[in-house]
C-alpha positions as CSV (number, residue, x, y, z in Angstrom):
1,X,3.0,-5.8,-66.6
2,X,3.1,-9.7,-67.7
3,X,6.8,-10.9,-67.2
4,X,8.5,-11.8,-70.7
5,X,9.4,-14.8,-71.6
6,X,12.2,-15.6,-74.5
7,X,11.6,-18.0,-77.3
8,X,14.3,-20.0,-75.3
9,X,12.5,-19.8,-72.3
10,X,9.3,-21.3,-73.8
11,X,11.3,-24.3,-75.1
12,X,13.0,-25.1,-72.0
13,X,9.2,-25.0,-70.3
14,X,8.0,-27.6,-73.2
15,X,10.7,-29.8,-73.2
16,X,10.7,-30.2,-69.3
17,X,6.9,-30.6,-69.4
18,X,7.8,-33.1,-72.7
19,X,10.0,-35.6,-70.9
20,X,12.8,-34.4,-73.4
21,X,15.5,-32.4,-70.9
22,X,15.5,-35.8,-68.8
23,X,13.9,-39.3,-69.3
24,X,11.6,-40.0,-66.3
25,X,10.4,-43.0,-64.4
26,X,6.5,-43.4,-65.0
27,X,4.2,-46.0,-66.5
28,X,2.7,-45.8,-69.8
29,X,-0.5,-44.8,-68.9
30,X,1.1,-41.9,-66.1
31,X,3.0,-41.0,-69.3
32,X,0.3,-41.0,-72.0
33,X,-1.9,-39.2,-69.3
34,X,1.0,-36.4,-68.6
35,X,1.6,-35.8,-72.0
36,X,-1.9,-35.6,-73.2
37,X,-1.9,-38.0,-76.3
38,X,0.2,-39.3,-77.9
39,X,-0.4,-38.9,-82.1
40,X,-0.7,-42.1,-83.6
41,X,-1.3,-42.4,-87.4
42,X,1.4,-44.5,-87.9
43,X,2.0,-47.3,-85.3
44,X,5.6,-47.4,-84.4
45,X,6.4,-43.8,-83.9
46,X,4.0,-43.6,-80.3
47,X,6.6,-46.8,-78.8
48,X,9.6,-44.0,-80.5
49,X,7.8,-41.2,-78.6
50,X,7.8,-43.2,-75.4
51,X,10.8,-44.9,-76.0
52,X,12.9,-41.1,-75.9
53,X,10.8,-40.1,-72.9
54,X,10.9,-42.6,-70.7
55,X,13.5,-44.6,-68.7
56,X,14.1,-48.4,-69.7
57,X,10.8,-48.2,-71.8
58,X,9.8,-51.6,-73.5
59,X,7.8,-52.2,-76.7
60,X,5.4,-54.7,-74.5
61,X,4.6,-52.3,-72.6
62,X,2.6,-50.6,-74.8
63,X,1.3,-53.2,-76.7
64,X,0.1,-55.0,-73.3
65,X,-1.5,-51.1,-72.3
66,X,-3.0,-51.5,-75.7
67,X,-4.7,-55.2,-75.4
68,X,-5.9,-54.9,-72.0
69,X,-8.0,-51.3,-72.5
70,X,-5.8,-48.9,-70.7
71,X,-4.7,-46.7,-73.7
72,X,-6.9,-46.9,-76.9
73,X,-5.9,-45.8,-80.2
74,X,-8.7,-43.5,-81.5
75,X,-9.8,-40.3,-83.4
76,X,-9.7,-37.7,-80.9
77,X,-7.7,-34.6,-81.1
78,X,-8.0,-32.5,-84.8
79,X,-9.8,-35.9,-85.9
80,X,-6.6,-37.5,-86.1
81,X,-5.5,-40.5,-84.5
82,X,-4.2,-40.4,-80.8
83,X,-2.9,-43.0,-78.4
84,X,-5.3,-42.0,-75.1
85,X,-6.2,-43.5,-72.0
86,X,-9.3,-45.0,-71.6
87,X,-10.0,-42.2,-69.3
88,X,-9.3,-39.3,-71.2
89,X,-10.8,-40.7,-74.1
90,X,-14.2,-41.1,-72.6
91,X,-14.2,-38.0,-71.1
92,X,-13.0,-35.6,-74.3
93,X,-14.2,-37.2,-77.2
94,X,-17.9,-35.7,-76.5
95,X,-16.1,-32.2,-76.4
96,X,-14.2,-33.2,-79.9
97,X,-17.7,-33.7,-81.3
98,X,-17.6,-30.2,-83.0
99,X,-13.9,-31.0,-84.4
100,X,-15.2,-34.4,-86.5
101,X,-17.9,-32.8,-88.0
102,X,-15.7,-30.7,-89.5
103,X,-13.3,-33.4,-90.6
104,X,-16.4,-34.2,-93.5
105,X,-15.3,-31.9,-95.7
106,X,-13.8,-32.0,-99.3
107,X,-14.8,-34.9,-101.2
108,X,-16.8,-36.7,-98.4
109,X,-18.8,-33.9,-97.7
110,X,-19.6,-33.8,-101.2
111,X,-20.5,-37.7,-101.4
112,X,-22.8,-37.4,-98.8
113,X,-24.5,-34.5,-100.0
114,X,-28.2,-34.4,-99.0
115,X,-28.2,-37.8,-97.5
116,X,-29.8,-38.3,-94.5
117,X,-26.6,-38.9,-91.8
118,X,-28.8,-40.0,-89.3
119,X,-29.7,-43.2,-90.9
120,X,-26.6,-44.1,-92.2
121,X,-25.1,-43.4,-88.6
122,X,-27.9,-45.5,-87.5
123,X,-27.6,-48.2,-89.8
124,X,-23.4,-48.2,-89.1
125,X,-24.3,-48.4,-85.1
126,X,-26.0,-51.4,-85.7
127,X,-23.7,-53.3,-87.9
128,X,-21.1,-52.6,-85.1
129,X,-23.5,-53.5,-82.3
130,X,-23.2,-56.8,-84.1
131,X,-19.4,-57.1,-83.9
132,X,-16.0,-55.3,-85.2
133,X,-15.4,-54.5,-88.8
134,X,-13.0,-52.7,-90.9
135,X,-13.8,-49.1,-92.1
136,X,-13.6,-51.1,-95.9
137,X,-16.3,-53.7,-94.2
138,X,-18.3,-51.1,-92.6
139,X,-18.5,-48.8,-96.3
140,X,-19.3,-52.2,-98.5
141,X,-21.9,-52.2,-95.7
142,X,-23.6,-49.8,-96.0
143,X,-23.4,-48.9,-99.9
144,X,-25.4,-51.9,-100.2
145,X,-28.3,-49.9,-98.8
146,X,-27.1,-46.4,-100.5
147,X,-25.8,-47.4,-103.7
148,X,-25.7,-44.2,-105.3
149,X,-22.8,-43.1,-102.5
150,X,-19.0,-43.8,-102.0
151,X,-18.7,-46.9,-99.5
152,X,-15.2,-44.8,-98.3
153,X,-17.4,-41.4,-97.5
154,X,-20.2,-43.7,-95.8
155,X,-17.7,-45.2,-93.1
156,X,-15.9,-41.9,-92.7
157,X,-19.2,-40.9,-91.7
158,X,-19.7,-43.7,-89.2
159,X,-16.0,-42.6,-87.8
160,X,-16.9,-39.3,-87.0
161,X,-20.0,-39.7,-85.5
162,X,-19.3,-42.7,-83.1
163,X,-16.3,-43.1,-81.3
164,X,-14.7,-46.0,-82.5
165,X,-11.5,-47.9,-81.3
166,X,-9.0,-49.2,-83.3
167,X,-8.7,-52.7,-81.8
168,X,-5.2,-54.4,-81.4
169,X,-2.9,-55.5,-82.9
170,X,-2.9,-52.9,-84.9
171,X,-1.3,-49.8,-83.6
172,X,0.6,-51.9,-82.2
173,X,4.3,-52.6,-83.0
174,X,4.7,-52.8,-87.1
175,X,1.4,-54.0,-86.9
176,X,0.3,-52.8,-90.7
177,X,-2.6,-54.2,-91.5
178,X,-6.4,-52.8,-91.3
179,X,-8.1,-52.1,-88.4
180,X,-11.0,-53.5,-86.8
181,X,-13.3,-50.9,-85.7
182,X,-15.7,-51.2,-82.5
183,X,-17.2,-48.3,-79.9
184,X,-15.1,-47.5,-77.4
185,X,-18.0,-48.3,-74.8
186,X,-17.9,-52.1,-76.5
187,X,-14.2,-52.2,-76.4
188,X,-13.8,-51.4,-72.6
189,X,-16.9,-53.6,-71.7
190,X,-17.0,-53.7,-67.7
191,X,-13.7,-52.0,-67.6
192,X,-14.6,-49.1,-69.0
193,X,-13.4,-46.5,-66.2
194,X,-16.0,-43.8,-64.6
195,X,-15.1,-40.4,-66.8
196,X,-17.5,-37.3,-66.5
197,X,-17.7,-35.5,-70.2
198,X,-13.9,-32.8,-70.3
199,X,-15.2,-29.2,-70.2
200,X,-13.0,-26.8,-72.5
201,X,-11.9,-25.5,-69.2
202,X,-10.5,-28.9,-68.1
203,X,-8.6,-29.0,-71.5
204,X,-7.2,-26.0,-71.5
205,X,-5.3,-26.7,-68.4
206,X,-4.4,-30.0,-69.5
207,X,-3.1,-28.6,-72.7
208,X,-1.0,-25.9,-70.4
209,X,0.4,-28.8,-68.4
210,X,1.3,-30.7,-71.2
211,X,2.5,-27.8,-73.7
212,X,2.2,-24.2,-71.7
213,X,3.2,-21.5,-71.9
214,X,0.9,-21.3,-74.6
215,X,-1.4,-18.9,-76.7
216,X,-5.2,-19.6,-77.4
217,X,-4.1,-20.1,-81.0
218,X,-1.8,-23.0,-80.1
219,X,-4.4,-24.1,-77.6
220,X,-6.3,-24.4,-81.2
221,X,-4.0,-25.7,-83.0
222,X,-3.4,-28.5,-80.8
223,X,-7.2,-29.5,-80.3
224,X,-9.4,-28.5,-83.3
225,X,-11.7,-26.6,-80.9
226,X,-12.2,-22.9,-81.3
227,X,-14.1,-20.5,-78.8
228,X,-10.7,-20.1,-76.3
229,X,-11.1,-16.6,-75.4
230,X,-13.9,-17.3,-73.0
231,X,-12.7,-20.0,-71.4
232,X,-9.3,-17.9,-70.9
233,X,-11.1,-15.4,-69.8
234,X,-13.3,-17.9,-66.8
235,X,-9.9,-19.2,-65.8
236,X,-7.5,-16.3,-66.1
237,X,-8.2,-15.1,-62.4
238,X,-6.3,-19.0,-61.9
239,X,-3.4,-18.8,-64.5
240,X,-0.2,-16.9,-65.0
241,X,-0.4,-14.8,-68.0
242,X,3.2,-13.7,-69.6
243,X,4.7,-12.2,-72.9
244,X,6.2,-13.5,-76.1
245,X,9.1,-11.6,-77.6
246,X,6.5,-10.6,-80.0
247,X,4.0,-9.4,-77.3
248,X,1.3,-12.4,-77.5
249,X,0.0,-13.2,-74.8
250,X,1.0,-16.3,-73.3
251,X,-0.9,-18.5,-70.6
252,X,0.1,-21.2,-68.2
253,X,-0.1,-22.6,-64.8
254,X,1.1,-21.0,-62.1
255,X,3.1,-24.0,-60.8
256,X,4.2,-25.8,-64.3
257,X,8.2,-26.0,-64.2
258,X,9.7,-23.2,-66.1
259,X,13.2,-24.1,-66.3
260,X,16.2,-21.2,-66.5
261,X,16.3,-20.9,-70.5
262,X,20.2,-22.1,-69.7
263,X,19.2,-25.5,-68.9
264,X,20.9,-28.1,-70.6
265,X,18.9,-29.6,-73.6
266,X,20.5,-33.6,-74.3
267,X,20.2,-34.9,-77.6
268,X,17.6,-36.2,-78.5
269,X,15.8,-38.2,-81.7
270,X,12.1,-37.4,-81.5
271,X,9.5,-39.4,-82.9
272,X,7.5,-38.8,-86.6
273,X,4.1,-37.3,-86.4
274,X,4.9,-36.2,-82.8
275,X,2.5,-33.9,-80.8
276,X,6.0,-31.5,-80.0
277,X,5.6,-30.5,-83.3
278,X,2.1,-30.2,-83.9
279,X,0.8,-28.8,-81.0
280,X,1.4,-25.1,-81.3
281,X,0.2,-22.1,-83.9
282,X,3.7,-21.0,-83.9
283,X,6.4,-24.0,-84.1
284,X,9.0,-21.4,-83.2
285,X,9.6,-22.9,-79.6
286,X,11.4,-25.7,-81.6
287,X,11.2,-25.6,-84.8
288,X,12.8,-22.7,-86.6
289,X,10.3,-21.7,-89.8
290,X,13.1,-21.8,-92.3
291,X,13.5,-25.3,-91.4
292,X,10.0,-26.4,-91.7
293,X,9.1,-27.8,-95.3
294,X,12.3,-30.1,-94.2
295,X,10.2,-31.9,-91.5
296,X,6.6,-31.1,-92.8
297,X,6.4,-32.6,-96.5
298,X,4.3,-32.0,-99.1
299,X,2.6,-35.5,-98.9
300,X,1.6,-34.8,-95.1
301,X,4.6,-36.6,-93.2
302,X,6.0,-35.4,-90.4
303,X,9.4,-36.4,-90.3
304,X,11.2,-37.8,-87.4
305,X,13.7,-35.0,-86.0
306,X,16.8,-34.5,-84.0
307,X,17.0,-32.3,-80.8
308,X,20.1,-30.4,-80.4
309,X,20.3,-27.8,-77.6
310,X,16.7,-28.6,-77.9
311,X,16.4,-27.2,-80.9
312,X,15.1,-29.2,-83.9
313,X,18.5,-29.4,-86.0
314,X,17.7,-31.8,-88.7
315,X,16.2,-35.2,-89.6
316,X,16.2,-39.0,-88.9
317,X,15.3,-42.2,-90.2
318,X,16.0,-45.6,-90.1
319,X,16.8,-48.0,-93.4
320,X,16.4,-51.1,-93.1
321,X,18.4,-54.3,-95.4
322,X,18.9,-58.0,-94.6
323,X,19.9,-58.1,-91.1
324,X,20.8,-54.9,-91.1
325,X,19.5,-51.1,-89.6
326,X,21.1,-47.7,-90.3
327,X,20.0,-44.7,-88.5
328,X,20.5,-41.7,-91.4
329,X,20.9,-38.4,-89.7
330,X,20.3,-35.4,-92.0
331,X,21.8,-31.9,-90.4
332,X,20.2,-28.9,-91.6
333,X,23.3,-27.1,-90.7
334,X,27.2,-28.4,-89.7
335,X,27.1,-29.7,-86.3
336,X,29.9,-29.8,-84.1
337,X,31.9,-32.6,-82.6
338,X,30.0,-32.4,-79.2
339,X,26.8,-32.5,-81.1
340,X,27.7,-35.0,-83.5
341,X,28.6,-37.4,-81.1
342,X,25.6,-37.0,-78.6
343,X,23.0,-37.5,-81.7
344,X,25.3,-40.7,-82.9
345,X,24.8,-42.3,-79.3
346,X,21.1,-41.5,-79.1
347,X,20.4,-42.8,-82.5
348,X,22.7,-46.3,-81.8
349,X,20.5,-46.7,-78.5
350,X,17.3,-45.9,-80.7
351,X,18.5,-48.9,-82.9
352,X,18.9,-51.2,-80.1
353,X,14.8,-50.3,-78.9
354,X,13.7,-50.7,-82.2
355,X,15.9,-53.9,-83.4
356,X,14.0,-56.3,-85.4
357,X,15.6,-59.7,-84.0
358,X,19.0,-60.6,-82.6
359,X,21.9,-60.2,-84.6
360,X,21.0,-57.2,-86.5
361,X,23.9,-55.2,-87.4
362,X,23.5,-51.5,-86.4
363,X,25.0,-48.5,-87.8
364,X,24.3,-44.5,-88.0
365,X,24.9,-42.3,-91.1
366,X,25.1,-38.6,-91.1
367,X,24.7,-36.9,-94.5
């Protein structure tokens, strides 16, 4: 009979494989690599996501990983944006092929109905063969040939057929401004790194390194992909299958560190959009459900949330003014002392990563 594992259990075993129960010593790319992606629709919270993972972290870091090719910003996981390395990127955004095909729905699906997508994705390689453009350039494009069709549906066409990196600055450090597409084979040039095609397989036991123990619906949730029973059922002779407290069936690798569910959990102010919370069917590891329209709005943000005993236990954000940054904690219950204090410190040190120029007078509020 599978052993059981507690819902405390599980969240030990993700925050150790996380970086969150200690911050380690490892460079960007080792880090990136370990934790699979990093999601990046917005471009500060990735350096945030580092920043609480990592010892003595540095903005440049990033952004220097980011000029020189060894972590692109791209659509790869759920067609959303991820920070990758150029490793993984080559070798699973073939597999994700499936995943942005069904990202044309809604409105651009209708746009483009009964045009032929070959030419257009044709047409859209060979305007970026000819150099970068914005997905605004690339639409205006290409409406000038179909003029009948939405120049915003045209280049989310191009996007999901062609894998296109989003070339620095932008991603990088409050760096707002549009970016400038290119294909990830132009981008990396002679640098590109050697990178076989991912087999589900391989990303399945990626996915249990970086998030195990985990169900073939999270393992869904986190990628886009569907068709996990079979390749569970290839590798299981090779995992360690346990139980949930309500008898699902969990997977992982028989190594991956699963801590004793007593394991101290330190404070801890994770990033917006981060894959923590966005990687699993069942948020419950984490994220208690009565808690979740608090950190999931209705206008598709992920808010930035606080870690106490490794649970999420309410909300941050910073506010800026003339020379000035507050980090405003918002509890979703009363903490005490020990707590208060711990997130008070880890919020001050987030204000001295993110500080936007000497002098800047820093403060925390909790509601």
């Amino acid at each position: 009979m599978a052993a059981l594992l507690s819902r405390r259990a599980l969240n030990r075993a993700t925050l150790a494989r996380q970086m969150l129960l200690a911050r380690r010593k490892a460079t960007v790319a080792q880090a990136i690599e370990k934790l699979a992606g990093l999601q990046a629709q917005a471009p500060n919270p990735p350096y945030i996501g580092l920043w609480s993972r990592l010892e003595g972290f540095r903005r440049e870091q990033l952004s220097e990983a980011l000029k020189r090719g060894r972590i692109v910003r791209m659509s790869t996981l759920r067609a959303t944006l991820h920070l990758m390395t150029a490793r993984d990127a080559l070798a699973w955004r073939p597999l994700l092929e499936a995943v942005h095909q069904r990202g044309l729905s809604g409105e651009h699906s209708r746009a483009l109905e009964d045009i032929d997508r070959a030419a257009v994705v044709k047409a859209g390689k060979a305007l970026l063969d000819e150099g970068p453009l914005t997905g605004t350039e690339l639409g205006q494009a290409l409406a000038a040939r179909w003029k009948d069709r939405a120049p915003a549906s045209l280049a989310a066409l191009i996007r999901n057929n062609m894998p296109l990196v989003h070339l620095p600055p932008a991603g990088s450090w409050n760096s707002h401004q549009n970016a400038r597409l290119q294909p990830i084979g132009q981008w990396l040039g002679e640098s590109a790194p050697d990178a076989a095609s991912a087999t589900q397989d391989d990303l399945l036991l990626r996915y249990l390194a970086a998030f195990g123990p985990a169900t073939l619906a999270d393992a869904g949730a986190w990628s886009g992909l569907t068709g996990w029973k079979a390749v569970a059922e290839r590798l299981r002779p090779q995992l360690r299958v346990f139980t949930g407290e309500e008898g699902q069936e969990l997977f992982d690798l028989p190594r991956a560190p699963r801590p004793d569910p007593d394991t101290p959990a330190p404070p801890r102010l994770v990033a917006e959009w981060d894959n923590l919370l966005l990687s699993h069917a069942d948020r419950g590891r984490v994220l208690s459900e009565a808690h979740r329209a608090r950190v999931f709005t209705i206008n598709g943000i992920v808010r930035g949330t606080v870690l106490l005993d490794g649970f999420v236990a309410g909300t941050w954000k910073i506010e800026r003014a003339k020379h000035a940054a507050t980090v405003v904690l918002a509890p979703f219950a009363r903490w005490s002392k020990a707590d208060r204090l711990g997130a008070q410190e880890e919020a001050m040190r987030l204000l001295a990563f993110a500080a936007d120029g000497e002098g800047e007078r820093h403060d925390v509020r909790v509601l």
